[in-house]
C-alpha positions in Angstrom: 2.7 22.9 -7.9 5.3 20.4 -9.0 7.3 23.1 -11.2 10.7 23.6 -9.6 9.5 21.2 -6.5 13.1 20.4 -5.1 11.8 16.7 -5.7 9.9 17.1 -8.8 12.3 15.4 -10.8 13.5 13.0 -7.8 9.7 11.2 -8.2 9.2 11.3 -12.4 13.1 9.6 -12.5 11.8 6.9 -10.0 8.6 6.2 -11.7 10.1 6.3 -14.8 12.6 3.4 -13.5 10.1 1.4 -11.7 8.2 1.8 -15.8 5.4 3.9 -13.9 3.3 6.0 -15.8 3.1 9.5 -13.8 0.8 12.3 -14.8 1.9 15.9 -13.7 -1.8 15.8 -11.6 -0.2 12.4 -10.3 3.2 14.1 -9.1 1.5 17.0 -8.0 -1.0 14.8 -5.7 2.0 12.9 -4.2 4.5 15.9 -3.5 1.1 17.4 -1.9 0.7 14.0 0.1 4.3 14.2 1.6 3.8 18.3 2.4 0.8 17.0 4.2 2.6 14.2 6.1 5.0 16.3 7.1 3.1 18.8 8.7 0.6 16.7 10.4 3.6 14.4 11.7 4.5 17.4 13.8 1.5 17.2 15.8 0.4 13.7 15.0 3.2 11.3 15.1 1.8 9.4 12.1 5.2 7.8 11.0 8.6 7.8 12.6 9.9 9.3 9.3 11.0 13.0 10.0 12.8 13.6 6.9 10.9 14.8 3.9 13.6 13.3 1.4 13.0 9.7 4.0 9.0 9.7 3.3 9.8 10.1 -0.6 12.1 7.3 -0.6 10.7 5.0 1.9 7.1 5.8 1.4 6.5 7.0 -1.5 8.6 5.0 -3.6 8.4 2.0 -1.9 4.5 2.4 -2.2 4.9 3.2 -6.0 7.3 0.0 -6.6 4.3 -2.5 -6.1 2.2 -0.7 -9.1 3.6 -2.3 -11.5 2.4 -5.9 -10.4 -0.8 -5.1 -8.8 -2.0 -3.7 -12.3 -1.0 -6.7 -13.9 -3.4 -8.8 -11.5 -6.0 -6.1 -11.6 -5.7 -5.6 -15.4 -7.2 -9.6 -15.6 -10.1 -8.1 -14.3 -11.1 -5.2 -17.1 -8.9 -3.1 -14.5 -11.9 -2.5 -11.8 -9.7 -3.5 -8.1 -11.0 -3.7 -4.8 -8.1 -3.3 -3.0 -7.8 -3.1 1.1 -4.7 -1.4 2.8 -5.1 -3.0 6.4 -3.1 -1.6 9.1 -2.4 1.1 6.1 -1.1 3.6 9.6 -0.8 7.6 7.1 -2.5 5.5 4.1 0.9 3.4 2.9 0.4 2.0 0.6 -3.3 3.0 0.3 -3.0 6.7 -0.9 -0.4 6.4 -3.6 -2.3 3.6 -5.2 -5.3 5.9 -5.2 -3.5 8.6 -6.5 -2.1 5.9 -9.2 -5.4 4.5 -10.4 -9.1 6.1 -10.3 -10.5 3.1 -11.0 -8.9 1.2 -8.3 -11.0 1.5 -5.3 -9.0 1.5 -1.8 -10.1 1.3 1.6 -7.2 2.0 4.1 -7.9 0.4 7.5 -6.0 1.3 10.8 -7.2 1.3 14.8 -5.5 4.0 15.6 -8.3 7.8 14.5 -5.3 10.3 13.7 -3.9 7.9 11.4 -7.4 7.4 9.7 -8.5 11.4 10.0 -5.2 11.9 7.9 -6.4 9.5 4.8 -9.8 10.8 5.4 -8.2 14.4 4.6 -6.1 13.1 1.7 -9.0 12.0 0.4 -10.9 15.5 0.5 -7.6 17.6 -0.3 -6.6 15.2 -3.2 -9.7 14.6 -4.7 -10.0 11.0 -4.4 -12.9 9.6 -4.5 -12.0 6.1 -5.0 -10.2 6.6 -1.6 -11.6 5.4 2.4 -10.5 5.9 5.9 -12.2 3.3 7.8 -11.0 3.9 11.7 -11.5 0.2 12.8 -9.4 -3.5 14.1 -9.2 -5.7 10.9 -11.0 -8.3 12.3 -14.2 -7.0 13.7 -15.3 -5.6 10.3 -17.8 -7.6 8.0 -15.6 -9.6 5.2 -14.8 -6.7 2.4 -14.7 -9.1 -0.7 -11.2 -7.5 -2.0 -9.5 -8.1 -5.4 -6.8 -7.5 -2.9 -5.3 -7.2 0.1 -2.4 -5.4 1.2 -0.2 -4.6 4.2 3.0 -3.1 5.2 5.1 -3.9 7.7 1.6 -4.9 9.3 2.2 -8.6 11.2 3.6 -11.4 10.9 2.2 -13.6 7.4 0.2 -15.6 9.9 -1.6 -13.0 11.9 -2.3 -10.9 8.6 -4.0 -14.3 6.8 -5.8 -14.6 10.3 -7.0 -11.5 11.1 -6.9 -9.9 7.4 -7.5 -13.0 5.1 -11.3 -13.3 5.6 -12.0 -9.8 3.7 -10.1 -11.4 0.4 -12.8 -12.4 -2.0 -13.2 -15.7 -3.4 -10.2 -15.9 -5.4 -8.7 -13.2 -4.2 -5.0 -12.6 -2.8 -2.7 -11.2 -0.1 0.1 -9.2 -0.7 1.9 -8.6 2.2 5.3 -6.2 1.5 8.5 -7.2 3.5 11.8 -6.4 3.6 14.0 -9.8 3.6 12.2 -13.0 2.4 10.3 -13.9 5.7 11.3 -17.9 5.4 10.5 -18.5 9.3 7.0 -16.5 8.7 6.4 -19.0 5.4 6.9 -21.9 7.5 4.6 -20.4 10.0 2.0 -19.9 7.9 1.9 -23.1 6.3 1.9 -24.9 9.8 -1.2 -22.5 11.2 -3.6 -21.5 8.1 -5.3 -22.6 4.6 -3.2 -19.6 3.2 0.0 -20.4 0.7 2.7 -18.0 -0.5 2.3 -18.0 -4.4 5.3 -16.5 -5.0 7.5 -13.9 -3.9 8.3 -10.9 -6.0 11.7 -9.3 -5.3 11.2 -5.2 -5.7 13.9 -2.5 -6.3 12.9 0.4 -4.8 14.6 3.9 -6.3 17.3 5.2 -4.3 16.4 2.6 -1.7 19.6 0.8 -0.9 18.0 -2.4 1.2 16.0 -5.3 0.3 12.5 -5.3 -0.2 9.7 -7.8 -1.4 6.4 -8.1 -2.0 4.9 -12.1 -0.9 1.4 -13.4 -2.2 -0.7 -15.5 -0.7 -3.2 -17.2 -2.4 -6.1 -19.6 -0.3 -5.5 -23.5 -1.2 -7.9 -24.4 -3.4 -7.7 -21.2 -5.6 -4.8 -20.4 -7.8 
C-alpha cells in the first residue's frame, strides 16, 4: 500500500525527524487513515481540512509530534497507557497513537455520532484493537482512570480540567495541545481549579510552519 504513495516518503521523513520509529504496517495504517478521512469528509464533514496534503501535515503530523513525550511518561509505567482523547472529533490525536503503540490503550471521546462511527470504523479497518469510539459529553461518563488525558484544540485549560480532569487517574496528567503558549488560560486555571501546568513542551511539527505546544497539568498534590 505505501509503495509509491505520493506521500510515502512525505510521513517516514517526518517521523524520522520528530525520532519516531515507523513500521511499513504503521505508514500503511496512517496513509489508509487519511484515504479514509478524506472520503468520509465528503459526506461527513468530520474536519474542515479538505486538502489531503493539510490532514498529513496538520493531523497527522501534528498527532505524531506528541509521541515522543507521551512514551517517555508511559515508558515509567513498563509501557502499559491508558490514554483518553476527549473531544478527539475524526480520532486526533486518538488514532495515530493507536496506530503508534499496541500496547497503549485509547479511548477517543466526542458528542457528536459521525465523528465517533468514523473511529469506530478505523478501528475495524485498521485493526486496532487497543482503539474505542465512545459517542458521549465528557462529563456525564463514569471517571476512566487514565494514564493520560489528551485534547486538541478541545476548550479552554479550565473547562478541559473541569469537565475532563475527573477521568485522570490518581497521579495522572492532562496534556492539552495548543498552538501559542495559552498564558491568559494558565492564569485561568490557576484562579478556578486544583489543576497546575507542569510544564509546557514546545513541539516542532514537520513542514508545519506555526507554533505549537503541548501543556501538562498535573493535580496539586501529585507531581
Amino acid at each position: 500500500m505505501t509503495n509509491g504513495h505520493p506521500y510515502q516518503q512525505r510521513l517516514y521523513a517526518a517521523a524520522q525527524q520528530l525520532g519516531v520509529a515507523l513500521g511499513e504496517a504503521q505508514a500503511c495504517a496512517l496513509l489508509t487513515y487519511i484515504e479514509a478521512l478524506q472520503r468520509w469528509n465528503r459526506t461527513y464533514n468530520l474536519t474542515a481540512l479538505r486538502d489531503p496534503q493539510q490532514m498529513l501535515v496538520q493531523h497527522v503530523f501534528d498527532s505524531l509530534a506528541i509521541m515522543p513525550t507521551f512514551s517517555r511518561v508511559l515508558d515509567k509505567n513498563t509501557g502499559i497507557g491508558k490514554i483518553i482523547d476527549v473531544g478527539s472529533g475524526a480520532g486526533l490525536p486518538g488514532v495515530v497513537l493507536a496506530v503508534m503503540r499496541s500496547n497503549w490503550d485509547i479511548s477517543c471521546i466526542d458528542a457528536v455520532d459521525k465523528k465517533m462511527a468514523f473511529v469506530r470504523q478505523m478501528s475495524g479497518a485498521l485493526q486496532l484493537p487497543n482503539l474505542h469510539a465512545v459517542h458521549s459529553r465528557v462529563e456525564t461518563l463514569e471517571p476512566l482512570g487514565a494514564h493520560i488525558v489528551v485534547s486538541r484544540a478541545f476548550a479552554s485549560l479550565v473547562d478541559f480540567a473541569t469537565l475532563a480532569g475527573r477521568h485522570a487517574a490518581p497521579g495522572g496528567l492532562l496534556a492539552a495541545m495548543k498552538g501559542h503558549e495559552p498564558q491568559e488560560e494558565v492564569f485561568m486555571l490557576e484562579q478556578q481549579t486544583d489543576w497546575r501546568v507542569s510544564h509546557i513542551e514546545q513541539l516542532s511539527v514537520p513542514e508545519l510552519n506555526a507554533q505549537r505546544c503541548l501543556v501538562w497539568l498535573s493535580r496539586q498534590g501529585t507531581p
